[in-house]
C-alpha positions as CSV (number, residue, x, y, z in Angstrom):
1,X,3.5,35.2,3.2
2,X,5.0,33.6,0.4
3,X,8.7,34.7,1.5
4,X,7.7,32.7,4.7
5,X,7.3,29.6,3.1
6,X,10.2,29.6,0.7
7,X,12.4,28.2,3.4
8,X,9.9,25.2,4.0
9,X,9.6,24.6,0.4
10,X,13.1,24.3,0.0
11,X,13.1,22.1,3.3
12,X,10.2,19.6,1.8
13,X,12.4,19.4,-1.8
14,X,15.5,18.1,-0.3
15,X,13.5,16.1,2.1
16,X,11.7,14.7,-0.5
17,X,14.7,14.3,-3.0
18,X,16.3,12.4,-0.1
19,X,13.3,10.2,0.2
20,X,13.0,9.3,-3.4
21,X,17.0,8.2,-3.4
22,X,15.6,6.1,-0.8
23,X,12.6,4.5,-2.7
24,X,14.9,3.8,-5.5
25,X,17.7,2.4,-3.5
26,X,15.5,-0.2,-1.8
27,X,13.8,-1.1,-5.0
28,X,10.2,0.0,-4.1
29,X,8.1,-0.4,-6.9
30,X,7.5,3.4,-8.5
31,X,3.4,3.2,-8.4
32,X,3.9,2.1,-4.5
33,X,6.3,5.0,-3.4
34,X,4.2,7.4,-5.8
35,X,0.7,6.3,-4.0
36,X,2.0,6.7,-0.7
37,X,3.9,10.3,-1.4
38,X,-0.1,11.3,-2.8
39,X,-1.8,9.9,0.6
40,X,0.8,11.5,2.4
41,X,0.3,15.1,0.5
42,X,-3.6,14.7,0.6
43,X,-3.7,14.0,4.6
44,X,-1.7,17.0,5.3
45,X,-4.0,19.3,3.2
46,X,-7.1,17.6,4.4
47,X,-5.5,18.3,8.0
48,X,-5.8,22.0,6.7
49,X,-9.0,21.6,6.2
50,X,-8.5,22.9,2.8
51,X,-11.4,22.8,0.3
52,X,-12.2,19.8,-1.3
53,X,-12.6,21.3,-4.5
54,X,-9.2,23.2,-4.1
55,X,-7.4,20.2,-3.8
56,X,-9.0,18.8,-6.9
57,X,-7.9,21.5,-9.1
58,X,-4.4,21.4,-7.7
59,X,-4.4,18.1,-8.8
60,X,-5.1,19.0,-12.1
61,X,-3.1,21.3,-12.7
62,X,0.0,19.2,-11.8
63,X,-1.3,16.4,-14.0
64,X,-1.5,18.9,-16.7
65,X,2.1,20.4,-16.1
66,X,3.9,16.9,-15.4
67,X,1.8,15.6,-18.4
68,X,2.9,18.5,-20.8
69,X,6.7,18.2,-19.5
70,X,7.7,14.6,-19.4
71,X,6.9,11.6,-20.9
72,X,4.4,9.1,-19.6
73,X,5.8,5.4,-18.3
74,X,3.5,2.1,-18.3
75,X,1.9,1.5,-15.3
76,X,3.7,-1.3,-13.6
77,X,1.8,-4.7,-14.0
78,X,0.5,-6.7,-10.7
């Protein structure tokens, strides 16, 4: 199954590379674009009726590789 979904994961990161040149090109604030990429990923896996508690732990383990591998930025002020 795995080889199946190469092809769509290599779809969804040029997809989503485009998008982000977007974001950035039409100045959308980085917590903005960032919230609604997260909404966007959560509905489609909620959609899958994945388990709740899968989700959470994919969550964390992203935070903890994108945490180990790049440095944190300030949270934009209101």
């Amino acid at each position: 199954m795995a080889e199946d979904l190469d092809g769509d994961f290599e779809k969804a990161d040029v997809i989503l590379s485009e998008a982000l040149e977007r974001f950035q090109a039409e100045g959308v604030n980085q917590y903005v674009y960032g919230m609604a990429l997260l909404e966007i990923g959560l509905l489609a896996l909620v959609r899958l009726d994945e388990d709740e508690e899968a989700i959470e732990q994919a969550v964390k383990d992203l935070l903890t590789k994108f945490r180990a591998s790049q440095p944190l930025q300030p949270r934009p002020r209101a």
